[in-house]
C-alpha positions in Angstrom: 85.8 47.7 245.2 87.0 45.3 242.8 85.6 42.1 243.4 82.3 41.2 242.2 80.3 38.7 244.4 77.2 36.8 242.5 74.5 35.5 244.3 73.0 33.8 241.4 70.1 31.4 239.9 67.7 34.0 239.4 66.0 34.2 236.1 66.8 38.1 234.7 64.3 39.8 233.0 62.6 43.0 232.6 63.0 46.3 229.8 66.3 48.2 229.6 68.2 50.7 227.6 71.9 49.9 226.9 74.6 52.8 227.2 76.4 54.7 224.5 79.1 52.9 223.2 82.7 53.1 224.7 84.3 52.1 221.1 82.3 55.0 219.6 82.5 57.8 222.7 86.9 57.6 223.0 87.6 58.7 219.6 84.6 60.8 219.2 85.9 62.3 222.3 89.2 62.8 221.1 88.1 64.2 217.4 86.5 67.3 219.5 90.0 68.7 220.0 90.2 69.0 215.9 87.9 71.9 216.4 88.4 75.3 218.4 84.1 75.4 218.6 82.2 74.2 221.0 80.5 70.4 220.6 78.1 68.7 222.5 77.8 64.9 222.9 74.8 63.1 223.7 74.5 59.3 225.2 77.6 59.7 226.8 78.7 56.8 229.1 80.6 57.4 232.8 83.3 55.0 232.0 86.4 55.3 233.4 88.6 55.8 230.0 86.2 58.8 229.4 87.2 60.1 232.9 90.7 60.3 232.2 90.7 61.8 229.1 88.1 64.6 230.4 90.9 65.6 232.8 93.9 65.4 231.0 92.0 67.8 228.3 91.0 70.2 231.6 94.1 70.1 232.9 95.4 71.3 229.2 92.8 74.5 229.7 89.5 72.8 227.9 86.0 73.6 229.6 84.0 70.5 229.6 80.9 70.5 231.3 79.5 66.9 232.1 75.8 66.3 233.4 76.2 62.7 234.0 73.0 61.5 235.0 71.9 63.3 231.6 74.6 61.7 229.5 75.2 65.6 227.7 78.2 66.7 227.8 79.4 70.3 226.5 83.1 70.3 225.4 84.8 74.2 224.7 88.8 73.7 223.3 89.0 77.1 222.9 91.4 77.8 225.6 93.5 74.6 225.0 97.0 75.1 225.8 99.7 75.1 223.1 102.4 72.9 225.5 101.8 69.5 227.4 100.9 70.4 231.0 102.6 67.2 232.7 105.3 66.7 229.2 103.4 63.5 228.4 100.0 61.9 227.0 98.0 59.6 229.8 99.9 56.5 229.7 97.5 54.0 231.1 95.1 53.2 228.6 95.2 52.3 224.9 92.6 54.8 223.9 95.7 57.6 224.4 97.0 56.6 221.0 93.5 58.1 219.3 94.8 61.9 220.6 97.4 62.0 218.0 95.6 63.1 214.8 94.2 65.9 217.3 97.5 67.3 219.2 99.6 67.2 215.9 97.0 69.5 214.7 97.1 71.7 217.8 100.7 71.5 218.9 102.8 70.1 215.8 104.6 67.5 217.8 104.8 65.4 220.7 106.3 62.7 222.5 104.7 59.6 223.3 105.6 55.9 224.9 106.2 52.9 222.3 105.2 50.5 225.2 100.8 51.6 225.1 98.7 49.9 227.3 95.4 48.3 227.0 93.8 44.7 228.1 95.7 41.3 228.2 94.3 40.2 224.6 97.6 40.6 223.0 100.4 42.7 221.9 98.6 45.9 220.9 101.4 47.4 218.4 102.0 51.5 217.5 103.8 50.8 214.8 100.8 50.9 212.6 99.8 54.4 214.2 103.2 55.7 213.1 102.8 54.7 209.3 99.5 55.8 209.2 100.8 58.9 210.7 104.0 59.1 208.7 101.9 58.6 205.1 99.9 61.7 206.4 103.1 63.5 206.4 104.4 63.1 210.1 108.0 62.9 211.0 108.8 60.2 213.6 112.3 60.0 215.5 113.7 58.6 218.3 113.4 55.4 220.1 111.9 55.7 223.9 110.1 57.9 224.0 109.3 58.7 220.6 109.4 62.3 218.4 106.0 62.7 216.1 106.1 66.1 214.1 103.7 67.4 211.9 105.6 70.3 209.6 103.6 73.3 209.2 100.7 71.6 211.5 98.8 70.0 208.6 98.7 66.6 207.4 98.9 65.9 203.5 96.6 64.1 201.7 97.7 60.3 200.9 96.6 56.4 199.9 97.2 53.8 202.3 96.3 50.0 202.2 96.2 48.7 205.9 98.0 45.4 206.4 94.4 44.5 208.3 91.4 46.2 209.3 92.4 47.7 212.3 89.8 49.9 214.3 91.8 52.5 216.1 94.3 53.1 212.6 91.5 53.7 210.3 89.9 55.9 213.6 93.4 58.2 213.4 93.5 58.3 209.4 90.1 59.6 209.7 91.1 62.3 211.9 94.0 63.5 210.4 93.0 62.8 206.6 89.8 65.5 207.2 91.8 68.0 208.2 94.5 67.0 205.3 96.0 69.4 202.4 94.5 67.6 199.5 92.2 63.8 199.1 93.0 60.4 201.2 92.2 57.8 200.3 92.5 53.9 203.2 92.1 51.0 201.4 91.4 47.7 204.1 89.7 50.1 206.1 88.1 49.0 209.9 84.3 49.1 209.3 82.8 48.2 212.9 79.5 50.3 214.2 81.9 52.5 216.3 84.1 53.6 213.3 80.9 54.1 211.5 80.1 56.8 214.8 83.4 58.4 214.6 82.9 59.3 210.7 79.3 60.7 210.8 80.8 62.7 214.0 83.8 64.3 211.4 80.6 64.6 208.8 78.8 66.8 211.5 81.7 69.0 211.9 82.7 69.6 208.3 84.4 66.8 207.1 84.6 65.6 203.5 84.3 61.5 204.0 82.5 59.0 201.9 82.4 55.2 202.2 81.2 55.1 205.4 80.8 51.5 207.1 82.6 50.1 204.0 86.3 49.1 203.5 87.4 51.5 201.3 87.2 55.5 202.7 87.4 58.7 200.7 88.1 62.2 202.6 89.0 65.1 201.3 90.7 67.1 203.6 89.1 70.9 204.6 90.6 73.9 206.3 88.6 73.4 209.7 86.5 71.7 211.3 83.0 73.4 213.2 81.0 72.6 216.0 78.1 70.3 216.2 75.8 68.3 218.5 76.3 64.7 218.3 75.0 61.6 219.9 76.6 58.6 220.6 75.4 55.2 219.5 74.3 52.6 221.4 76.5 50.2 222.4 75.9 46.6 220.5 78.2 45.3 223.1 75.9 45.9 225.7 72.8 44.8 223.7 74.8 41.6 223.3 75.5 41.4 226.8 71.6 42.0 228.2 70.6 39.5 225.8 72.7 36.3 226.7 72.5 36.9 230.2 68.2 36.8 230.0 69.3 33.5 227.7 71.7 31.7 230.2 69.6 33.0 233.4 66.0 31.5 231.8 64.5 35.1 232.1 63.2 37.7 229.6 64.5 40.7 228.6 64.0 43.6 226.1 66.6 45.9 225.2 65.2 49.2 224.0 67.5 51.3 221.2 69.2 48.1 220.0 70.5 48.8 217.0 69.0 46.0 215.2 70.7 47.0 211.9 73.8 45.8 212.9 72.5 42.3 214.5 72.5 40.1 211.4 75.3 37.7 212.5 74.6 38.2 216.2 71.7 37.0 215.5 72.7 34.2 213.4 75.5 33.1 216.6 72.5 33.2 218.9 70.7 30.9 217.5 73.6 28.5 216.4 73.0 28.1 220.0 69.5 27.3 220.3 68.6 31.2 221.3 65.9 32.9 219.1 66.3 37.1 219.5 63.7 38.7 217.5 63.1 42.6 217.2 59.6 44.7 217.5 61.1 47.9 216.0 64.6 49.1 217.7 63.5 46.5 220.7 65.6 43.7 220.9 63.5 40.7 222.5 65.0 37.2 224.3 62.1 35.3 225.6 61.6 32.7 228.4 63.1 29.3 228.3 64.9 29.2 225.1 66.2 25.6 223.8 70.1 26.3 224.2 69.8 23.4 222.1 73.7 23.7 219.8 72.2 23.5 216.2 73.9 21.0 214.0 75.1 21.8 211.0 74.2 20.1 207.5 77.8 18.6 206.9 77.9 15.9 209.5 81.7 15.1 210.1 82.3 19.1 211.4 81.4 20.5 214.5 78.7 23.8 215.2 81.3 26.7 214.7 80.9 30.4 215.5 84.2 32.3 214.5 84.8 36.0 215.0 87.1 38.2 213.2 87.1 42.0 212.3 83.5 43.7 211.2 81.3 42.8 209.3 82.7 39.3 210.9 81.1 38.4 214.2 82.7 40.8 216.2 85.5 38.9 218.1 84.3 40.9 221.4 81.4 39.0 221.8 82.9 35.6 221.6 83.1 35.5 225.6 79.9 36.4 225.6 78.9 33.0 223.3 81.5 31.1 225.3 79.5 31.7 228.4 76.2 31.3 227.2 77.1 28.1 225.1 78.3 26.3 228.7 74.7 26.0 229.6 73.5 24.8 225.6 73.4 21.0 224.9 75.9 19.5 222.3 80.0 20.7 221.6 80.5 23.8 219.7 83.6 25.1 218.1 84.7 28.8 218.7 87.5 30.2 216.5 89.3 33.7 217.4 90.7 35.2 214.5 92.1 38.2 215.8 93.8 37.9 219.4 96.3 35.4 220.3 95.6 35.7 224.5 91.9 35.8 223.7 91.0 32.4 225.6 93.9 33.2 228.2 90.6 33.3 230.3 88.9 29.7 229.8 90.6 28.0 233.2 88.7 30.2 235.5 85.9 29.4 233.2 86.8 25.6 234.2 86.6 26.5 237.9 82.3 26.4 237.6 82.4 22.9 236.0 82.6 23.8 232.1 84.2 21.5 229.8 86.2 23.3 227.5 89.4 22.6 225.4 92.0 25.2 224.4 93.0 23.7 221.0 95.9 25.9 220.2 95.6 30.2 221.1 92.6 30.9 218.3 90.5 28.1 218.8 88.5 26.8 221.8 86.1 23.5 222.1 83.2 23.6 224.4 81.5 20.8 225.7 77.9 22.4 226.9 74.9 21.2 229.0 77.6 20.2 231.9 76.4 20.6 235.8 78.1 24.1 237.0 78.8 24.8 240.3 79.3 28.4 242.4 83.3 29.2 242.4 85.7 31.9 243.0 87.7 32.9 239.9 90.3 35.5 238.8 88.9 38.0 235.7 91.6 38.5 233.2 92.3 42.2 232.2 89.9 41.6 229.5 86.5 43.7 229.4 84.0 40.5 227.7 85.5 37.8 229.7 85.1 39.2 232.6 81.4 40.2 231.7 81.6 36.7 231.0 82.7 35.1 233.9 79.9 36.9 235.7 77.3 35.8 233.2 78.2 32.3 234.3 78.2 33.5 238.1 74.7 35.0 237.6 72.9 31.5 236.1 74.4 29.3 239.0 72.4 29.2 242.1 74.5 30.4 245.1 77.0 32.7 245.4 80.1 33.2 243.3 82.5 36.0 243.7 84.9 37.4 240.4 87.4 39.0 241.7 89.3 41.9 239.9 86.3 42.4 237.8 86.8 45.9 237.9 87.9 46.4 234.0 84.2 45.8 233.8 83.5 49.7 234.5 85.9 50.0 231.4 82.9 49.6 229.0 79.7 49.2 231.1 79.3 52.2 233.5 76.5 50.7 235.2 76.6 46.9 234.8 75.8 46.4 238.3 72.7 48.7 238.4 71.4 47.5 235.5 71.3 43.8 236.0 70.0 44.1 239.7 67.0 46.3 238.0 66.5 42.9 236.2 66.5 41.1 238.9 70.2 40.0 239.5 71.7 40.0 243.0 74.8 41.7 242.7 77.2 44.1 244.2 81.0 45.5 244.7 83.8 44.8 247.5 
């Protein structure tokens, strides 16, 4: 069942509660396996990433009980095996590279791929892992496959300045610089909601980390790490996601435990294009018939822009998300991708419902809104948001509209289907 068929036009609306986030669940996941005690997790999503990793870490000897429908989750590493049961890592997903911190620790080496996989954004590149690694006192050698050792089993405390902010490096510093002989300190550190999660999950189980949320981190490495019951946040994605799709459908919808502390910007993109989202405590509120009106800006010779980068930027993850909902606002808007070369790779299935929209060079797209859209049949990219995207767009056309290969959707949003019929969409899997 990978094709996703729209029957669309209806106005969505209705209260929900957003999932824990997958960004904040993978390497929170992982980090478990820096500790022989049992942890439990809370808010946990059934994503398919998560379902992976839960049996390569059974098949290793872990007992992980999973109540699904409850979100709890009760993880036990005490019987982890000291070798590899299959000789490698999972191979299909880019989320393998955050078990490295965690098996160094348990196994004091391993051999791993240089080719990871992920989505079709762009190259995603190890080479940054490795250095991280390799400051924390990690011996790499080889070519394909690749040799990480870890002498002695323990990392040493170092300073590192990241070339960028990069989510899943600073994620695997964190992990290996709190169990570290000695202080560490990453300068140009990733700062995004979901790193925030990871950290105050190493907190909870002992670790010495201050900075938090910032670009600059401090840890101080311990001897081990305990147990400890942690939930998982709610994933801003998915607020993000509710929100535009009561905005492009004409419907209104409330998103319960919304994070609203991290919505400054989102909210500031909404409402470049004519959407107002207010918050009544942690509820996050679209209302009926918004303007989707492009708001101009003061100096008169440049175009409406939203541009995304890494946190506290506009998370570039969302852009799709604006993309779609901006086909439907009146005026021409500019959207600039600082992060991902392949990230508009998407925009000519896009085309196929009637939007007007110009590539004008891999970073920046032009989008011509307020155009008559039409059902279609379109090709999702391997890309999470665009193909939420795609089936935004699907969802505010009357009639039906089928994306095919959405499945990458289940990636991230473990019951996207569910969730929008309860608000009144007309969706459903072949």
């Amino acid at each position: 069942m990978s094709d996703l068929i729209v029957q669309g036009g209806n106005p969505l609306s209705g209260t929900i509660t957003p999932s824990g986030n997958k960004n904040s669940v993978l390497p929170v996941f992982c980090a478990t396996l820096l500790t022989a005690e049992p942890v439990t997790l809370r808010n946990v999503p059934d994503i398919t990433d998560l379902n992976k990793l839960v049996n390569f870490f059974t098949t290793q000897g872990s007992s992980i009980a999973w109540d699904r429908a409850a979100g709890v989750m009760k993880i036990d590493h005490a019987n982890f095996s000291p070798a590899l049961a299959n000789h490698e890592l999972p191979q299909d997903m880019r989320s393998t590279v955050l078990l490295y911190p965690a098996l160094l620790h348990r196994l004091g080496k391993i051999t791993v791929r240089s080719n990871t996989k992920g989505c079709s954004l762009g190259v995603r590149e190890i080479d940054p892992h490795l250095d991280i690694l390799a400051a924390l006192g990690a011996d790499i050698s080889g070519t394909e496959p690749l040799t990480i050792a870890l002498p002695g089993q323990r990392f040493t405390g170092t300073r590192k300045w990241l070339d960028y902010m990069s989510v899943t490096v600073t994620e695997n510093f964190a992990m290996a610089a709190a169990l570290a002989d000695g202080p560490s300190t990453l300068i140009n550190a990733a700062s995004e909601p979901h790193v925030q999660d990871l950290c105050t999950a190493l907190v909870a189980m002992g670790a010495n980390i201050t900075g938090i949320g910032t670009s600059r981190l401090e840890i101080t490495g311990v001897d081990s790490l305990h147990g400890a019951d942690i939930t998982i946040g709610t994933d801003y994605h998915e607020v993000v996601t509710f929100l535009a799709l009561g905005a492009i459908t004409g419907g209104e919808v409330r998103i319960e435990n919304s994070v609203p502390q991290h919505f400054d910007l989102i909210a500031r993109a909404f409402a470049r294009l004519g959407v107002i989202v207010t918050h009544d405590g942690d509820t996050a509120i679209v209302e009926r018939n918004q303007s989707l009106q492009i708001e101009q800006p003061h100096t008169v010779n440049l175009l409406p822009k939203i541009e995304a980068a890494p946190w506290p930027y506009f998370s570039v993850d969302l852009l799709p998300l604006m993309i779609a909902l901006s086909t439907h606002a009146t005026g021409t808007i500019h959207f600039w991708n600082k992060v991902y070369e392949n990230g508009f790779s998407w925009i000519p299935e896009l085309a196929k419902f009637g939007a007007h929209a110009v590539v004008s060079d891999p970073h920046r797209l032009i989008v011509f809104g307020g155009r008559p859209l039409r059902p279609a049949v379109v090709d999702s990219p391997y890309v999470i948001r665009a193909a939420v995207a795609l089936a935004m767009v699907a969802a505010s056309i009357p009639g039906e509209s089928v994306v095919r290969h959405a499945e990458i959707i289940k990636r991230a949003h473990p019951r996207f289907v569910e969730n929008l019929n309860s608000l009144g969409a007309r969706l459903e899997w072949q």
